[in-house]
C-alpha positions in Angstrom: 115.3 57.9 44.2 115.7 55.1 42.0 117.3 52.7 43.4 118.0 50.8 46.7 120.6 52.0 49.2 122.3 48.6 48.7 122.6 49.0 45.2 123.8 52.6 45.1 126.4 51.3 47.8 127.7 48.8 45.1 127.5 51.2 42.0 129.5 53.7 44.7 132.5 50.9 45.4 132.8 49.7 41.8 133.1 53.1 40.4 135.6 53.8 43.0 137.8 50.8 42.7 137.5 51.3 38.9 138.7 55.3 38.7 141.2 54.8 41.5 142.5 51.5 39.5 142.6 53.9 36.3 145.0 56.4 38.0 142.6 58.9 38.2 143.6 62.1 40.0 141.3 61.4 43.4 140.0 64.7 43.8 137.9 64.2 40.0 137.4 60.2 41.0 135.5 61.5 44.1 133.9 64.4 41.6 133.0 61.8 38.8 131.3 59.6 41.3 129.2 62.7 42.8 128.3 63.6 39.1 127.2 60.4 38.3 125.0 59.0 41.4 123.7 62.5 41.4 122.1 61.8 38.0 121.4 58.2 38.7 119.7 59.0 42.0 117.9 62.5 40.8 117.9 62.3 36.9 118.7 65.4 35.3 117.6 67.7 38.8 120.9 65.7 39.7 123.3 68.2 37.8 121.8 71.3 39.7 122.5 69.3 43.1 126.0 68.0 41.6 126.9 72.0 41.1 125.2 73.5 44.6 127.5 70.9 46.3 130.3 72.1 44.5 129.4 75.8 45.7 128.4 74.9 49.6 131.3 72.5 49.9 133.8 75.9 49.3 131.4 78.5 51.1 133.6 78.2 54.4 135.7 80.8 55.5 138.2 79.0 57.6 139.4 77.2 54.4 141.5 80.7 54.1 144.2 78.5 56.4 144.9 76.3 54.1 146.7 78.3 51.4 148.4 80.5 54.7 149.6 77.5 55.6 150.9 75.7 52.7 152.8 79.1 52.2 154.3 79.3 55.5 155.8 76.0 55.0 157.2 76.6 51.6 158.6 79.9 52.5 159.9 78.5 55.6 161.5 75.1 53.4 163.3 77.1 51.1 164.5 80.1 52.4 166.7 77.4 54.4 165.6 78.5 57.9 165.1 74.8 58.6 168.7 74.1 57.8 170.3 76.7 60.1 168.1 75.3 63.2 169.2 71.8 62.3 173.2 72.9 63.2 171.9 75.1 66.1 170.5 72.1 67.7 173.1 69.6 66.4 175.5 72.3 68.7 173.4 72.1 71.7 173.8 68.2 72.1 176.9 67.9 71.8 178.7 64.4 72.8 175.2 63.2 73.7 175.3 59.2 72.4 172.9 58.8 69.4 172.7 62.9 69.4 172.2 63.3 65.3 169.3 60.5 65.3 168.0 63.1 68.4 168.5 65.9 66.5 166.1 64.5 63.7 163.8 63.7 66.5 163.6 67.1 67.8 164.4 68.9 64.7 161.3 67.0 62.9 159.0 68.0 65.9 160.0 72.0 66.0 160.0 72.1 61.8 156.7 70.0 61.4 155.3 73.0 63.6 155.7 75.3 61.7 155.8 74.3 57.9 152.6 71.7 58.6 153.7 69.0 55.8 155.3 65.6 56.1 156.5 65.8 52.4 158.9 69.2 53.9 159.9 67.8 56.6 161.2 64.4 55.0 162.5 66.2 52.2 164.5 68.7 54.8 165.7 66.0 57.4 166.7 63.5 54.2 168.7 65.6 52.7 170.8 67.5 55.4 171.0 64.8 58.2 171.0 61.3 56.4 174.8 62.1 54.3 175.9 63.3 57.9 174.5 60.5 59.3 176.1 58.5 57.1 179.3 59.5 57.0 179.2 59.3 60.9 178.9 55.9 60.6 175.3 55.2 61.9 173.5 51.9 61.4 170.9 52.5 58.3 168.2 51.8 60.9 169.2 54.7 63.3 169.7 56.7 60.4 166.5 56.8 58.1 164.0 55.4 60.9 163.8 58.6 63.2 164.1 60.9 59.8 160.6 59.0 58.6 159.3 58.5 62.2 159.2 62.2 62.7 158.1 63.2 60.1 154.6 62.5 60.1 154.2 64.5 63.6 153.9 67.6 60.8 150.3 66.5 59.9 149.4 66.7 63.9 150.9 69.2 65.7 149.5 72.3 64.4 149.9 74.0 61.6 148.6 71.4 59.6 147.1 71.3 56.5 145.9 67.6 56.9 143.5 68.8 59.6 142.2 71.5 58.4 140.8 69.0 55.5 140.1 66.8 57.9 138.2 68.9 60.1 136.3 70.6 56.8 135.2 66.6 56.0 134.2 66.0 58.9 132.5 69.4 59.5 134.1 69.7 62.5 135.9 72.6 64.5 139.2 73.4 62.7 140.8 75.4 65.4 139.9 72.5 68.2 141.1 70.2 65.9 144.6 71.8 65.4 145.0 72.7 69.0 143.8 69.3 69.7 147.0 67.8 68.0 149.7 69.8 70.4 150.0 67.6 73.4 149.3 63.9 71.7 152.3 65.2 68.7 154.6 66.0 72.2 153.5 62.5 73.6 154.5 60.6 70.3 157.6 62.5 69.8 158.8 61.7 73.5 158.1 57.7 72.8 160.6 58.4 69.9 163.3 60.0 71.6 162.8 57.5 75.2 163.1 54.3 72.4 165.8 55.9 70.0 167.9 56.5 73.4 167.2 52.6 74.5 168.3 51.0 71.2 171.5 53.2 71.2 172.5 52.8 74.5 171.9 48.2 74.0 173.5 48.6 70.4 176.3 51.7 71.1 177.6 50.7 67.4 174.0 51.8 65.6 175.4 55.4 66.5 178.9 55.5 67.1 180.5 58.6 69.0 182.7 60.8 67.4 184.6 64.0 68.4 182.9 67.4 68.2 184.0 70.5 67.6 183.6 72.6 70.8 181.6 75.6 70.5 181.7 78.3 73.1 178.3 79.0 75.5 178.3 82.4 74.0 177.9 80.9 70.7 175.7 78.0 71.4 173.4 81.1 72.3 173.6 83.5 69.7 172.8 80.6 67.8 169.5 79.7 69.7 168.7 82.9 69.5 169.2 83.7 65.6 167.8 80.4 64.7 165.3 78.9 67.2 164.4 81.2 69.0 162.6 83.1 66.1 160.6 79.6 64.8 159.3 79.6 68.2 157.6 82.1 67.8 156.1 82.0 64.5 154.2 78.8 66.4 153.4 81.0 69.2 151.7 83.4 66.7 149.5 80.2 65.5 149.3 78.3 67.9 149.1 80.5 71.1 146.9 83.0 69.4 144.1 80.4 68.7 144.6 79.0 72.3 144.1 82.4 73.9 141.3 83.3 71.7 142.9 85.9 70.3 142.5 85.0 66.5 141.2 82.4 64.7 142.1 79.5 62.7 142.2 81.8 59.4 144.1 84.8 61.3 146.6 82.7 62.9 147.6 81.1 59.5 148.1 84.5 57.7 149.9 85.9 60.9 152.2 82.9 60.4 152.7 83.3 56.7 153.6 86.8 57.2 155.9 85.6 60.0 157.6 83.3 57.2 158.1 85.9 55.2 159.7 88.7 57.6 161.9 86.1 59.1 162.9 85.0 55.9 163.9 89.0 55.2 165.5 89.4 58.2 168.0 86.4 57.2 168.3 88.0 53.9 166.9 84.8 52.2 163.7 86.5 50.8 164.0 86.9 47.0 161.8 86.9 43.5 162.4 83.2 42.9 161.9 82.2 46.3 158.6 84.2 46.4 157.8 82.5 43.0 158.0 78.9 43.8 156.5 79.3 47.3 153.2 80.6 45.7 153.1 78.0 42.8 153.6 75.4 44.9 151.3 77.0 47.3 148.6 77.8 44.6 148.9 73.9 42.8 148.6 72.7 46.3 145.6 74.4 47.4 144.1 73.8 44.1 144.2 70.4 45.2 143.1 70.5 48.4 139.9 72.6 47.5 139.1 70.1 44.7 139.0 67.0 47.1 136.8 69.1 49.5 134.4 69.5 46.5 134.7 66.0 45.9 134.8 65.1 49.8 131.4 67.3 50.7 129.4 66.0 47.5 130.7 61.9 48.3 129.0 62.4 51.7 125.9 63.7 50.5 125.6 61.4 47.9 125.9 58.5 50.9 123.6 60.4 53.3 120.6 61.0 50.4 121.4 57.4 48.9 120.5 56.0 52.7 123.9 54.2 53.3 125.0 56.2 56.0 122.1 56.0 58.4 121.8 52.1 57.5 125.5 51.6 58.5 125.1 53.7 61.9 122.1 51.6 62.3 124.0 48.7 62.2 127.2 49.8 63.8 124.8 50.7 67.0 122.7 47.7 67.1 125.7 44.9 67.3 126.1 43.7 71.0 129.3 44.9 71.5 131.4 48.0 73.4 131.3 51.1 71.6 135.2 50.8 71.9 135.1 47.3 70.2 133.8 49.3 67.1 136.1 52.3 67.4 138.7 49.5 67.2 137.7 48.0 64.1 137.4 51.5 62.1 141.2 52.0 63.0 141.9 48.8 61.5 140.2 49.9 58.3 142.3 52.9 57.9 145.7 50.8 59.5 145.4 48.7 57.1 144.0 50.8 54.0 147.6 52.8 54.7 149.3 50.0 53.9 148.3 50.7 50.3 146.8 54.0 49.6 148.2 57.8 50.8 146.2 59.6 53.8 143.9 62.2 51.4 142.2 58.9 49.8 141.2 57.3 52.7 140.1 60.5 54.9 137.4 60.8 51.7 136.5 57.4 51.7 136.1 56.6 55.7 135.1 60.0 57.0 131.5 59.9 55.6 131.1 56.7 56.9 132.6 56.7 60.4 131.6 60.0 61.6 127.8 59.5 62.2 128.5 56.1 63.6 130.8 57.8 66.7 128.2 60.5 67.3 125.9 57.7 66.9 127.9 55.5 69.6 128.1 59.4 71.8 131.7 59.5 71.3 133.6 63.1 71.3 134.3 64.4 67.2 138.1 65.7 68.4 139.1 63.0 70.3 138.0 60.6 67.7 139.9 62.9 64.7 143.0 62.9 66.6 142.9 59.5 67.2 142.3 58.6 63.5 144.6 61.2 62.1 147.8 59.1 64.3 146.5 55.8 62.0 146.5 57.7 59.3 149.3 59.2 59.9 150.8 55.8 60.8 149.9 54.5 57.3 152.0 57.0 55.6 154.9 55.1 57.3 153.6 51.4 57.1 155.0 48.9 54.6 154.7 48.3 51.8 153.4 51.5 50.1 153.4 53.8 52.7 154.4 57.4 50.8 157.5 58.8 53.1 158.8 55.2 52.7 158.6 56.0 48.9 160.1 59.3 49.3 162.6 58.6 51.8 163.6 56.0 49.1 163.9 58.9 46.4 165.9 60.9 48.3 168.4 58.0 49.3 168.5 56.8 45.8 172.2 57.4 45.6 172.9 55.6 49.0 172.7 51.5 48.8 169.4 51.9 50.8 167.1 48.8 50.2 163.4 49.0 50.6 164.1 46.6 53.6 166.4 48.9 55.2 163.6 51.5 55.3 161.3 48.8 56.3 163.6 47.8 59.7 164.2 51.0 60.6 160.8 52.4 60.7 159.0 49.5 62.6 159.5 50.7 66.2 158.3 54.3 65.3 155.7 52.3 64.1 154.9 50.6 67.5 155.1 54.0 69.1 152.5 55.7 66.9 150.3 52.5 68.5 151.4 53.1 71.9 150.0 56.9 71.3 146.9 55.6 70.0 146.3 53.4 73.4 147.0 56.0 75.2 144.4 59.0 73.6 142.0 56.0 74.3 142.5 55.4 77.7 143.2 58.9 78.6 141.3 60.8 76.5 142.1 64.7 78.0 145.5 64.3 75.9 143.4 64.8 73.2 140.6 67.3 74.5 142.1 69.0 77.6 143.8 71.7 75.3 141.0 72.4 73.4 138.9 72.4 76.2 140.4 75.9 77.2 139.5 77.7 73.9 135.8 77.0 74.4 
């Protein structure tokens, strides 16, 4: 090695502030860096190491999950299937005060388990509930707060893409991980609907009742059964199967891809041109994903060969403090690294570096994950560049919907995301009991 772990640290962050500053796509920044302190650190042996990384980081057959579940989703987005359990739900509430902000509570929850991306589930709730919303009368805060709350749940209640790269980082189980998210996504999405029904019921004018049109029981029904009733279970056949042991991570996701697409028959919603943009957008987006794992793998061997790794545990574990005084202070770094970058970016970038410091400290991998993939999660949502802000604000664009607005209204889901976090500390089982029972 030629060179000091200290310096290869400070070659690492400059070249990583410089490509990211460039607007460099951050699976090559992460592959440009792994190229280059390959070659600085091995010479020209470097290039075969840069390569076998390449080829290991890939050689990992649960990654199968992560196009299977990309295509559920986009099968499941635009055959409109989401859409139809939106009204089936809007029917069951009925006069309930505040019911359409509860509906994109619940609605986020059920559709975020089963197409596994925040992006969908935004882009679904935004554009059906927010003009009904609207026209309803709702305050801006009740209106586009829940829709962006929620949506994040879809990168932790299982399927979710998210952890499946986050679990191949951290080299970690994948189906403990995504089992792992079930009960802590239920927790969060109950603090939602417990505060959404508090503000409504001090400020009754946020969501102003309005008259319904009555819809028999025999309807209400049939329509749970035509359009819930099947999404349940398609998560039962990924979810439940990995929690029974009967398939795996990999198996589930195909079973629940194929579930998309019979479902999607059965409604007769399945088509050529649906078929064609769910598998380009499944194929660009797996594309992606498998380029940042290349990246992802090779940045953490880079840090573990150039010594920075081991001197960081080292120090992490030698400072007189709890364990949990340290666990705090990494959630920070991602809290506030959310404020400004989007959740792939900083899972590469904090990953390598906190995950031999909590085996280091003895702490449990899956606990710790979910626990960091809430902040993360949170940061998505966190002014002032949080990405569903951003998007919310693209969908909203013909609405007069400030930045501020979006700000206002997303601050106490915000503040429940932290109450989550809390809890997963102090009771950890909400976090490992579940997958507890697949081992």
């Amino acid at each position: 090695m030629f060179m000091e772990w200290w310096q290869a640290f400070l070659l690492i962050t400059f070249l990583l502030f410089f490509l990211m500053g460039s607007s460099y796509p951050i699976a090559f920044v992460f592959l440009t860096i792994n190229l280059v302190m390959f070659l600085v650190l091995s010479g020209m042996a470097g290039a075969n190491m840069f390569i076998l990384s390449i080829f290991t980081s890939l050689f990992n057959f649960t990654f199968i999950a992560v196009p299977m579940f990309i295509l559920m989703g986009e099968i499941l987005f635009h055959s409109g299937l989401g859409n139809k359990a939106l009204n089936a739900l809007e029917q069951l509430l009925g006069k309930v005060p505040g019911r359409l902000s509860i509906v994109a509570t619940v609605a986020g929850v059920v559709f975020g388990a089963v197409s596994g991306s925040a992006m969908a589930n935004t882009a679904l709730l935004g554009s059906t509930l927010a003009p009904e919303m609207k026209k309803r009368g709702y305050d801006k805060k009740m209106i586009y707060g829940p829709i962006m709350g929620v949506s994040g749940l879809a990168v932790l209640i299982p399927p979710s893409g998210l952890a499946v790269l986050y679990a191949s980082i951290a080299n970690i189980s994948v189906g403990e991980l995504l089992i792992a998210g079930v009960v802590p996504g239920l927790v969060m999405g109950t603090l939602y609907l417990v505060q959404i029904v508090i503000r409504v019921y001090l400020n009754p004018s946020w969501a102003p009742a309005y008259e319904v049109d009555k819809v028999s029981l025999e309807k209400k029904l049939a329509s749970i059964l035509i359009n819930i009733f099947p999404l349940s279970i398609l998560f039962f056949a990924v979810v439940g199967t990995i929690i029974m042991g009967v398939a795996t991570p990999s198996e589930s996701a195909a079973m629940g891809a194929f579930g998309a697409v019979i479902l999607s028959f059965l409604h007769q919603k399945l088509n050529f041109n649906l078929l064609k943009t769910a598998l380009f957008n499944t194929f660009t987006s797996s594309v992606m994903i498998f380029s940042i794992i290349c990246g992802t793998v090779g940045f953490g061997q880079i840090l573990a060969y150039a010594g920075i790794i081991s001197k960081i545990s080292t120090f992490a574990t030698s400072l007189d403090v709890h364990p949990i005084i340290i666990l705090f202070l990494m959630q920070v770094v991602v809290f506030i690294l959310g404020c400004f970058m989007s959740s792939i970016p900083i899972m590469m970038i904090t990953i390598p570096i906190f995950f031999p410091v909590i085996l280091q400290l003895g702490f449990d991998p899956i606990w710790f994950a979910v626990i960091n993939i809430v902040v993360i999660e949170t940061g998505s949502i966190t002014p002032p560049f949080g990405m569903i802000l951003f998007l919310m604000k693209g969908i909203a664009y013909k609405d007069d919907v400030t930045m501020t607005d979006l700000y206002k209204g997303v601050v106490p889901f915000i503040a429940c995301n932290i109450a989550t976090v809390i809890l997963i500390i102090l009771l950890p089982g909400i976090a490992t009991w579940l997958p507890s029972t697949i081992q």
